[in-house]
TIKE-425231 format. One record per atom (N, C-alpha, C): residue in three letters; x, y, z. Coordinates in steps of 0.02 Angstrom, whole numbers, padded with zeros to 5 digits, always signed. Example, Ala and Ser with C-alpha at 12.3 -4.5 7.8 and 13.67 -1.06 7.14 Angstrom:
// TIKE-425231
Ala+00660-00284+00390/Ala+00615-00225+00390/Ala+00660-00165+00390/Ser+00642-00112+00354/Ser+00684-00053+00357/Ser+00645+00002+00394/
// end
This chain:
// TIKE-425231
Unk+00042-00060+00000/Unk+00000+00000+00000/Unk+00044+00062+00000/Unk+00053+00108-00040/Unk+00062+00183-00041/Unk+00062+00228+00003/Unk+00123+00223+00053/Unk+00118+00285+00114/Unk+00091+00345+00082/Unk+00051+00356+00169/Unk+00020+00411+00171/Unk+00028+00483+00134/Unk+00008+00550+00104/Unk+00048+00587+00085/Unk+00020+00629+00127/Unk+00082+00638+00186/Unk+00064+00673+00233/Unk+00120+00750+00245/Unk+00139+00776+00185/Unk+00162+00843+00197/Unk+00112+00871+00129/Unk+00115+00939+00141/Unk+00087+00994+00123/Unk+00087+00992+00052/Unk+00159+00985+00049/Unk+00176+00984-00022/Unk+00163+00923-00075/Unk+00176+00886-00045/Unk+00144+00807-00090/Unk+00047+00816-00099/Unk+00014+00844-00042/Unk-00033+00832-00033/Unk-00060+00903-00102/Unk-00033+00952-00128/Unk-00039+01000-00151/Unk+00000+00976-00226/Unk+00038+00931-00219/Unk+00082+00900-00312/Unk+00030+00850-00320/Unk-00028+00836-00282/Unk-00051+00763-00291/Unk-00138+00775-00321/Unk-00130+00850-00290/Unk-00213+00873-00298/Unk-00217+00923-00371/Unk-00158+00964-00357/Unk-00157+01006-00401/Unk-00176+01065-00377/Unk-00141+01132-00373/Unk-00199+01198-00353/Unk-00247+01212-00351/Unk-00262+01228-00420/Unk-00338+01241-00422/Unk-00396+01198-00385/Unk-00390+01135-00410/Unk-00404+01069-00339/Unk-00420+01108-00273/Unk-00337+01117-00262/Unk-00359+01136-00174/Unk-00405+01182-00168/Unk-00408+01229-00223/Unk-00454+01305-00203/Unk-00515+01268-00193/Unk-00528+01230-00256/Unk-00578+01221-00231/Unk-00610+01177-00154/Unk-00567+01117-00157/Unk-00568+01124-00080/Unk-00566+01149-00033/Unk-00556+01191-00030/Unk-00569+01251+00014/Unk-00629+01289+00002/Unk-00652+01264-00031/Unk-00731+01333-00050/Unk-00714+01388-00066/Unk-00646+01389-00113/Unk-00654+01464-00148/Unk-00630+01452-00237/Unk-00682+01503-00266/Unk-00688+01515-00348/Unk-00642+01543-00339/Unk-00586+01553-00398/Unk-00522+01574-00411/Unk-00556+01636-00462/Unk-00597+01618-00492/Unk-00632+01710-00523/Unk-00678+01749-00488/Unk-00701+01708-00451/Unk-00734+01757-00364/Unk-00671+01801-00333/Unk-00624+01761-00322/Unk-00567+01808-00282/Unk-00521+01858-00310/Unk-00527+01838-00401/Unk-00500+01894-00447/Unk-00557+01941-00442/Unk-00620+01929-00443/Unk-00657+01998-00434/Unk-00665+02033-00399/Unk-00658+01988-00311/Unk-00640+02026-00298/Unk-00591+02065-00264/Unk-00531+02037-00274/Unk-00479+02083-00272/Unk-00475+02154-00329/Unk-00503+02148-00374/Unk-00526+02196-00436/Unk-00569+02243-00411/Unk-00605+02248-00365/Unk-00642+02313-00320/Unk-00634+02362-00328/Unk-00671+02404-00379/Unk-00656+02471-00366/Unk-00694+02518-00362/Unk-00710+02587-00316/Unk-00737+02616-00311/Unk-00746+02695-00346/Unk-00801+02701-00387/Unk-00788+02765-00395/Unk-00834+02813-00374/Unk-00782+02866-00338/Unk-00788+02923-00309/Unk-00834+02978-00365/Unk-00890+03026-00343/Unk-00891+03068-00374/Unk-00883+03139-00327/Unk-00873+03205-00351/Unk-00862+03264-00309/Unk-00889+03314-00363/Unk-00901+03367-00322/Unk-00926+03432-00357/Unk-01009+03441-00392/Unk-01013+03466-00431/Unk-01073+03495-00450/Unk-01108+03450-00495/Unk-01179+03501-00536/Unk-01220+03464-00548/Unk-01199+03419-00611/Unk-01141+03448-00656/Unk-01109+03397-00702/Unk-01116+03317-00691/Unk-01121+03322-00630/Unk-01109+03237-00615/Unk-01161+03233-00562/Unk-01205+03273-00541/Unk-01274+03279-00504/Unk-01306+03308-00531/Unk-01313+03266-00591/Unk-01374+03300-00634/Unk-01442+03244-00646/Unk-01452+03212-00596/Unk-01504+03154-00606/Unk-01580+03192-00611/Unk-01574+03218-00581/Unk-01653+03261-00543/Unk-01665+03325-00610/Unk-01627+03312-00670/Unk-01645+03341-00735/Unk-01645+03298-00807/Unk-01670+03228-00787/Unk-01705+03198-00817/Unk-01751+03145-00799/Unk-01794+03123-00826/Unk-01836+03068-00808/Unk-01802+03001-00791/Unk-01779+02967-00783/Unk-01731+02936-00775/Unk-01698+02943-00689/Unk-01668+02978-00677/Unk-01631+03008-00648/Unk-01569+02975-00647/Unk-01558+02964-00724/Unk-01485+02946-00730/Unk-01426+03003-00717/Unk-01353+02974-00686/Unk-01319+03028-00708/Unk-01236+02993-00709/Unk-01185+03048-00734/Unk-01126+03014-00767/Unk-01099+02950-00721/Unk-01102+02965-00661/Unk-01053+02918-00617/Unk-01106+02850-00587/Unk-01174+02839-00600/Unk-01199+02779-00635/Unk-01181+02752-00710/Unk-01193+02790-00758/Unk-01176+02758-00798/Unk-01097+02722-00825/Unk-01052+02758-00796/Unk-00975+02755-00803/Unk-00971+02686-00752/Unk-01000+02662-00686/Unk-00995+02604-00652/Unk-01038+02541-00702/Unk-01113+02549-00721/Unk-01150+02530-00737/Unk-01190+02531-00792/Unk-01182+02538-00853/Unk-01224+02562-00915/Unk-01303+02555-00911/Unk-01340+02606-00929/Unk-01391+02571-00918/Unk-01402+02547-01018/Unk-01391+02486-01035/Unk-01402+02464-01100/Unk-01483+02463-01130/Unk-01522+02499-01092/Unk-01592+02502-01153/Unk-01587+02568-01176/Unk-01552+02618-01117/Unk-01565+02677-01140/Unk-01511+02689-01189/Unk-01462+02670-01169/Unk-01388+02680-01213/Unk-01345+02611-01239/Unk-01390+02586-01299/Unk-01382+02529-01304/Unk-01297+02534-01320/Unk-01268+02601-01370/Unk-01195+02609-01392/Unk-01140+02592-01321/Unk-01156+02599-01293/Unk-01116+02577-01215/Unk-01115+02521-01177/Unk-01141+02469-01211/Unk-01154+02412-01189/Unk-01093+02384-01179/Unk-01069+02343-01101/Unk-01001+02312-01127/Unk-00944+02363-01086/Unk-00959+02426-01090/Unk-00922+02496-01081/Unk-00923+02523-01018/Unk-00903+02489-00966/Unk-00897+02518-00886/Unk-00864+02477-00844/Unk-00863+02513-00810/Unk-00832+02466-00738/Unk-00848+02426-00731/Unk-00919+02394-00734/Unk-00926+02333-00703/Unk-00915+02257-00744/Unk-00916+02290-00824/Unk-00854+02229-00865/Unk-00809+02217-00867/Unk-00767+02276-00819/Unk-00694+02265-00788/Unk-00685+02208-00732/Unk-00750+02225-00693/Unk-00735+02189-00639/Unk-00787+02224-00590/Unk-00792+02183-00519/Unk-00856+02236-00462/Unk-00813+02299-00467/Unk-00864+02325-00463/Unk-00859+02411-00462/Unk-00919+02437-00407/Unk-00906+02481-00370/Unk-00978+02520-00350/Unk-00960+02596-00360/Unk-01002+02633-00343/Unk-00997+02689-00340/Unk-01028+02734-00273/Unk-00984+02769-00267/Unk-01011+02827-00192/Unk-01015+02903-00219/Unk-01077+02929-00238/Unk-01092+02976-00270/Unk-01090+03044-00217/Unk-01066+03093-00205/Unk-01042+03140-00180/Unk-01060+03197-00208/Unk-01064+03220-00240/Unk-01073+03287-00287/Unk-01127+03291-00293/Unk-01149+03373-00300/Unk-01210+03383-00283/Unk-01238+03445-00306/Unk-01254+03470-00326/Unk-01308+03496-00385/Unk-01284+03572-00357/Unk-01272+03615-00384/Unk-01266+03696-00337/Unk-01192+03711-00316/Unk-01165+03657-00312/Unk-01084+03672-00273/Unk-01050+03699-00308/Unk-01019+03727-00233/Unk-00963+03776-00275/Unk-00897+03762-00236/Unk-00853+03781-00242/Unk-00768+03767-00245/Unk-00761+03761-00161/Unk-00773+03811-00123/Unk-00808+03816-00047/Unk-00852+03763-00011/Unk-00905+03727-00049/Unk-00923+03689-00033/Unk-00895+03619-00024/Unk-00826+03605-00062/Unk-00803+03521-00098/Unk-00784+03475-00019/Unk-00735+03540+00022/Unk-00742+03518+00081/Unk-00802+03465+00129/Unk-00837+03491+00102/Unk-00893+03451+00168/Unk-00922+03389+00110/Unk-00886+03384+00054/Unk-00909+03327+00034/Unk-00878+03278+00048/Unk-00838+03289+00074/Unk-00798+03211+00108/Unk-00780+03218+00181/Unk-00832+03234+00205/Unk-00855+03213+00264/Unk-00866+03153+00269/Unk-00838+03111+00332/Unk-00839+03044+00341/Unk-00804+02985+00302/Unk-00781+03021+00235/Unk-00756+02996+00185/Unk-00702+02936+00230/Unk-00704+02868+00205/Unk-00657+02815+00206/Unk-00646+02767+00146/Unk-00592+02781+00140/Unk-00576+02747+00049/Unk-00521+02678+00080/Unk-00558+02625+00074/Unk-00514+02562+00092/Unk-00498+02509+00038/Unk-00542+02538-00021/Unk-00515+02494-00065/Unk-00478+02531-00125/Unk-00473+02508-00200/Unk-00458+02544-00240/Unk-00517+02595-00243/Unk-00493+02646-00276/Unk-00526+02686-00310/Unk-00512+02740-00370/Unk-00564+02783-00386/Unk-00533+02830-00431/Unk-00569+02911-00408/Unk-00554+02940-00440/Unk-00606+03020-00404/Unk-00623+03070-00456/Unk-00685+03078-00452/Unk-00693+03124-00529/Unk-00732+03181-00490/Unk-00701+03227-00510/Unk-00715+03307-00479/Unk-00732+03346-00549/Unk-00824+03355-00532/Unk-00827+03455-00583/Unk-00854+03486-00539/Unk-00810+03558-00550/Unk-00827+03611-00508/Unk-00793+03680-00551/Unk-00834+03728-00553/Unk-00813+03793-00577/Unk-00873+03836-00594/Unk-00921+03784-00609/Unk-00970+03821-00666/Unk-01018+03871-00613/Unk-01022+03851-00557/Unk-01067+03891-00493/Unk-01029+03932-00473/Unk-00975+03955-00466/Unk-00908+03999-00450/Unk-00939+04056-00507/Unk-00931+04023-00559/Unk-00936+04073-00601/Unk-01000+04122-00606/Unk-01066+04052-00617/Unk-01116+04107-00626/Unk-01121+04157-00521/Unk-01112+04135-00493/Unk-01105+04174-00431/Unk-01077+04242-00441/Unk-01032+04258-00467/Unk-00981+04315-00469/Unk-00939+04285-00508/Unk-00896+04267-00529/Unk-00834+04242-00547/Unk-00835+04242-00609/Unk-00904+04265-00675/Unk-00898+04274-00726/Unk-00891+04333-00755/Unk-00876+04404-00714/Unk-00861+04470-00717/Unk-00785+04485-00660/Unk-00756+04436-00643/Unk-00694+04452-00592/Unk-00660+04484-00621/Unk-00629+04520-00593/Unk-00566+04563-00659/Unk-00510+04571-00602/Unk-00525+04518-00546/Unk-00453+04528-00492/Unk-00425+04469-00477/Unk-00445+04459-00403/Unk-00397+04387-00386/Unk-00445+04330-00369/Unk-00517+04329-00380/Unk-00569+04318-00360/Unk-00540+04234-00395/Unk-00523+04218-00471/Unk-00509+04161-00490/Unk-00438+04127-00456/Unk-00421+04162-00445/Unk-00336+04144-00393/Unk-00368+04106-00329/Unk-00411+04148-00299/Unk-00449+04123-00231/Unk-00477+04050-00242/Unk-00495+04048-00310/Unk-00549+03985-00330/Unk-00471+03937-00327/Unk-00424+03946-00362/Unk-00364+03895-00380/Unk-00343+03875-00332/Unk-00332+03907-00284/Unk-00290+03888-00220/Unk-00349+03849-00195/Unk-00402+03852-00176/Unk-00460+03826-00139/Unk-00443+03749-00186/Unk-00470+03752-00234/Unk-00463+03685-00258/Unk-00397+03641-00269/Unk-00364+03686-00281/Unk-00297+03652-00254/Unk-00272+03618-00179/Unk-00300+03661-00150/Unk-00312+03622-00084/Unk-00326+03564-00073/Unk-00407+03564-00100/Unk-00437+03502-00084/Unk-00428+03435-00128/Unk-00395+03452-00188/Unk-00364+03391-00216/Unk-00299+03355-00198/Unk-00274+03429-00165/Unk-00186+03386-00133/Unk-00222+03358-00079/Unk-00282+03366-00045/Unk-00275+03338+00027/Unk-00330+03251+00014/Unk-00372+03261-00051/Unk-00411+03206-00062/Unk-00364+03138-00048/Unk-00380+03111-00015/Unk-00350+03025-00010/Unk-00362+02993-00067/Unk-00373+03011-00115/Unk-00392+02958-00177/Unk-00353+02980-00228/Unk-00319+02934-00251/Unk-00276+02930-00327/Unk-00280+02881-00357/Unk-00313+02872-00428/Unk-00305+02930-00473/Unk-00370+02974-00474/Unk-00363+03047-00496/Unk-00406+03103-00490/Unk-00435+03103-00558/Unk-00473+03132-00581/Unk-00494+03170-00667/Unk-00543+03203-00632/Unk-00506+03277-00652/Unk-00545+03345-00634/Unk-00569+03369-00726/Unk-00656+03353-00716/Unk-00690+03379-00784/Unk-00674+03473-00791/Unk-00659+03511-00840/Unk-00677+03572-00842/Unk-00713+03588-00857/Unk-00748+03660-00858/Unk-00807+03684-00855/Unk-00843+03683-00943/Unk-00900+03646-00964/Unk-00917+03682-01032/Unk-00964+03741-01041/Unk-00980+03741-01091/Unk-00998+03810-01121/Unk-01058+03806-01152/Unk-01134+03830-01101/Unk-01168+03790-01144/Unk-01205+03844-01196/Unk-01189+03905-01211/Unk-01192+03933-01274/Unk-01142+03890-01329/Unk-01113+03847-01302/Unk-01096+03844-01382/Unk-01051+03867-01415/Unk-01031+03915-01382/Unk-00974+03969-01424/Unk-01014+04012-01456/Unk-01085+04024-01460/Unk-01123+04072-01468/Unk-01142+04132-01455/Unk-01121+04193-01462/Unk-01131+04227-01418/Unk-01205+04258-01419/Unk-01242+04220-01465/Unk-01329+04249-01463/Unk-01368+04239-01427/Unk-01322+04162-01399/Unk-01353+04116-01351/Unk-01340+04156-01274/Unk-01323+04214-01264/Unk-01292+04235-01184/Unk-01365+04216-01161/Unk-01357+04202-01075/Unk-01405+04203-01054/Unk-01384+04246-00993/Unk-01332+04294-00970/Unk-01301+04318-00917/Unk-01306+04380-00911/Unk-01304+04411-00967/Unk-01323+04497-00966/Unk-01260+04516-00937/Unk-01212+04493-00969/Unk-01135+04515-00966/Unk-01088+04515-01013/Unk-01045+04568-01021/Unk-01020+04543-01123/Unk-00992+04487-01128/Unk-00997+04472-01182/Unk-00978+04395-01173/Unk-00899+04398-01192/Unk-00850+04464-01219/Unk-00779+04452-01207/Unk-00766+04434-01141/Unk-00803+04476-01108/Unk-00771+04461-01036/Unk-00793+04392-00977/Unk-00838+04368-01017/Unk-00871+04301-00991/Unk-00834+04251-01005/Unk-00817+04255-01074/Unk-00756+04193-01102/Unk-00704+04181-01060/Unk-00692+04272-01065/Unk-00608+04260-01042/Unk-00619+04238-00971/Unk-00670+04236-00924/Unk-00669+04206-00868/Unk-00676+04151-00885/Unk-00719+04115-00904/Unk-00730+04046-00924/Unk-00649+04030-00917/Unk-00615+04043-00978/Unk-00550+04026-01001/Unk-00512+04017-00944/Unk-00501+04083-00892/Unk-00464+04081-00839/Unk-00485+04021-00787/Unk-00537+04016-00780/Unk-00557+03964-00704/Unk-00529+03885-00761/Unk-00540+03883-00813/Unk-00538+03819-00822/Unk-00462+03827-00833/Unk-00433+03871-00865/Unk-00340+03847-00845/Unk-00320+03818-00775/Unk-00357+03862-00733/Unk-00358+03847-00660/Unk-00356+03785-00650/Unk-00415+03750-00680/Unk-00422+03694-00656/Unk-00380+03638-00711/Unk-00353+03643-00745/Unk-00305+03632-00797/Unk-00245+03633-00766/Unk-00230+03694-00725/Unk-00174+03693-00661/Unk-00167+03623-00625/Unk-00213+03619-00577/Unk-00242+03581-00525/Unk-00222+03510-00565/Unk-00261+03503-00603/Unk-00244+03419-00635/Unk-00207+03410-00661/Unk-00155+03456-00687/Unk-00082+03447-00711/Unk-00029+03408-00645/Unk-00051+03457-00568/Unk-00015+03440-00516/Unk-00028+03363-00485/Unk-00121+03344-00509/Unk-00115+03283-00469/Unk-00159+03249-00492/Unk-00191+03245-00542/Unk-00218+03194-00602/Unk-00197+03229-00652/Unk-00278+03213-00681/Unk-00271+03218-00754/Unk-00342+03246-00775/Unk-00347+03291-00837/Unk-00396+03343-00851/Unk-00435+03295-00904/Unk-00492+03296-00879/Unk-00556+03281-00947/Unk-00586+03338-00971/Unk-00577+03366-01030/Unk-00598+03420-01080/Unk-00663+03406-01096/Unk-00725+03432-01047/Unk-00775+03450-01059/Unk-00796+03487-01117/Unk-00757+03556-01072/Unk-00761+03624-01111/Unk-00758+03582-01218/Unk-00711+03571-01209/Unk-00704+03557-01290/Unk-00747+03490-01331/Unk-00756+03452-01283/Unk-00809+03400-01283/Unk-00886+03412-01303/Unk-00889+03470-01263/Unk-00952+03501-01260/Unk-00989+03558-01316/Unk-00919+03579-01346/Unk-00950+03641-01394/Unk-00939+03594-01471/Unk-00936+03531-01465/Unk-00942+03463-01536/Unk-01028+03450-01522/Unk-01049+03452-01492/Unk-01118+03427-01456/Unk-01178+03512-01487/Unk-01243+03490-01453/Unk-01302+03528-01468/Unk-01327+03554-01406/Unk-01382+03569-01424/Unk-01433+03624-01390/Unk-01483+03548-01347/Unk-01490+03469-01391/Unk-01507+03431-01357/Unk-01474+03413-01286/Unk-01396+03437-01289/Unk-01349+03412-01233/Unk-01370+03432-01160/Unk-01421+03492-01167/Unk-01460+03534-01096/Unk-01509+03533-01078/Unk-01510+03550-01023/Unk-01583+03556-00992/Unk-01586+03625-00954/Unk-01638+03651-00942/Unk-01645+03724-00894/Unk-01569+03768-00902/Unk-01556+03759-00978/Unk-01514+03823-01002/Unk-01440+03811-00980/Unk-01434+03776-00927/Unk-01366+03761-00914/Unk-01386+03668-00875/Unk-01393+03627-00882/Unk-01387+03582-00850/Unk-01377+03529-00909/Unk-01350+03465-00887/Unk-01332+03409-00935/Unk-01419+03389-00926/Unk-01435+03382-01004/Unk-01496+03335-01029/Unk-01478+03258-01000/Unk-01531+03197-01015/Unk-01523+03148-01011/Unk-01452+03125-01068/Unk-01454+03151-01105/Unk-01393+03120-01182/Unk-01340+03184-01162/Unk-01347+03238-01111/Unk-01313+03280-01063/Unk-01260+03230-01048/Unk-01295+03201-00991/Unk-01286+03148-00929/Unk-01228+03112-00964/Unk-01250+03064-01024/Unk-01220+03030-01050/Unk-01156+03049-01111/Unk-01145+03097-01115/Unk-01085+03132-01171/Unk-01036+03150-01105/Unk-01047+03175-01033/Unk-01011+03193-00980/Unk-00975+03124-00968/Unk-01012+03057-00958/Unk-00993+03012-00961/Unk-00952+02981-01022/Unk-00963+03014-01081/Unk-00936+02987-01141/Unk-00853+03010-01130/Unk-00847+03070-01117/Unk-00797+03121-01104/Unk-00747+03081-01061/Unk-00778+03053-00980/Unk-00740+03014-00931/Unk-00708+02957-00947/Unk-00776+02907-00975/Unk-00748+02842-01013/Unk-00690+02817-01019/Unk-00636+02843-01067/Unk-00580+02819-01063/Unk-00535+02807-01035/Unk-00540+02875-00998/Unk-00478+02902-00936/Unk-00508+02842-00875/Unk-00563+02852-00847/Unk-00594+02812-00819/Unk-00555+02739-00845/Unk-00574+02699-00885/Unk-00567+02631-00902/Unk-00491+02626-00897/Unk-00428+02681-00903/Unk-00373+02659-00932/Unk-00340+02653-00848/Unk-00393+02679-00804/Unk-00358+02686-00698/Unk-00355+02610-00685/Unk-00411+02551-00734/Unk-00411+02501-00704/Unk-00378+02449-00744/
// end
């Protein structure tokens, strides 16, 4: 009769690995998924809290975890969660402004992977910040600079601000000239062009956005439902290439 195979190692050349996993009660693509965990973060304004301006109440940082495939059948296949589990912790919130980003990560604990997608500028601006002619956009840079050196999460993609005239200037809706509206526009989003140079990486709304229509909105400045989803189109890649 065949002594016992009573070390570790015979008992593991005799079964084979995968064998043992399974003896043990564990799927070897259960534990790749989930070691593959990743969470994505959202921050800032209604760009990415824009649910509550369509029927639906879809918005980018659902669909970038999760596609929804009836509405957007072209995205099928196209998210996080064909990477692998993904969830999402939605943060951002409709109205914010650069002052506010702080208290969005309140309580914040990031224990697994993750990624962090920040828009913020466009409430700065219509507030005051689209007639500044001082240090009012400096104030905005440093503020957000702040709160991205201090965010616990890497990697970042800070969206910049778009334009939802269009590059139109017939389209103003501000009752302010529009040289001097641009050139703010222009300035806050270098700003934030700053910011993600130092510690991600910039998703070009702004230029994303003036390829697109008058369908892309809702209430004159907000992402439409196909809004929702071009903000997401924009993230997509950068997004997919963190995991």
């Amino acid at each position: 009769m065949a002594p016992f195979l009573s070390t570790r190692r015979q008992f593991v050349q005799a079964v084979g690995g995968a064998s043992v996993l399974a003896l043990l009660g564990c799927n070897p693509r259960e534990q790749i998924r989930e070691q593959a965990m990743v969470t994505l973060y959202t921050f800032g304004d209604s760009i990415l809290d824009c649910g509550r301006y369509n029927e639906f109440g879809v918005h980018p940082g659902q669909l970038l975890v999760q596609n929804d495939d009836r509405l957007f059948p072209e995205f099928q296949g196209q998210d996080l969660e064909s990477r692998g589990t993904a969830r999402l912790e939605h943060r951002a919130r409709d109205g914010a402004t650069v002052d506010g980003l702080p208290s969005q990560v309140q309580g914040l604990r990031v224990k697994e992977r993750a990624i962090a997608l920040i828009t913020i500028g466009g409430n700065d601006l219509l507030r005051g910040l689209i007639q500044d002619k001082d240090a009012g956009i400096k104030t905005f840079a440093n503020a957000l600079d702040t709160f991205v050196q201090q965010l616990p999460i890497r990697p970042v993609l800070l969206g910049n601000v778009y334009d939802p005239t269009l590059g139109d200037d017939n389209r103003n809706f501000l009752g302010v000239d529009p040289a001097i509206a641009r050139k703010n526009l222009q300035r806050i989003n270098t700003a934030i062009q700053d910011v993600a140079d130092r510690y991600g990486q910039l998703v070009d709304l702004h230029a994303h956005f003036l390829r697109g229509d008058a369908s892309w909105f809702t209430a004159t400045i907000e992402p439409s439902l196909k809004g929702a989803s071009e903000v997401r189109r924009a993230f997509l890649p950068h997004v997919l290439n963190k995991v």
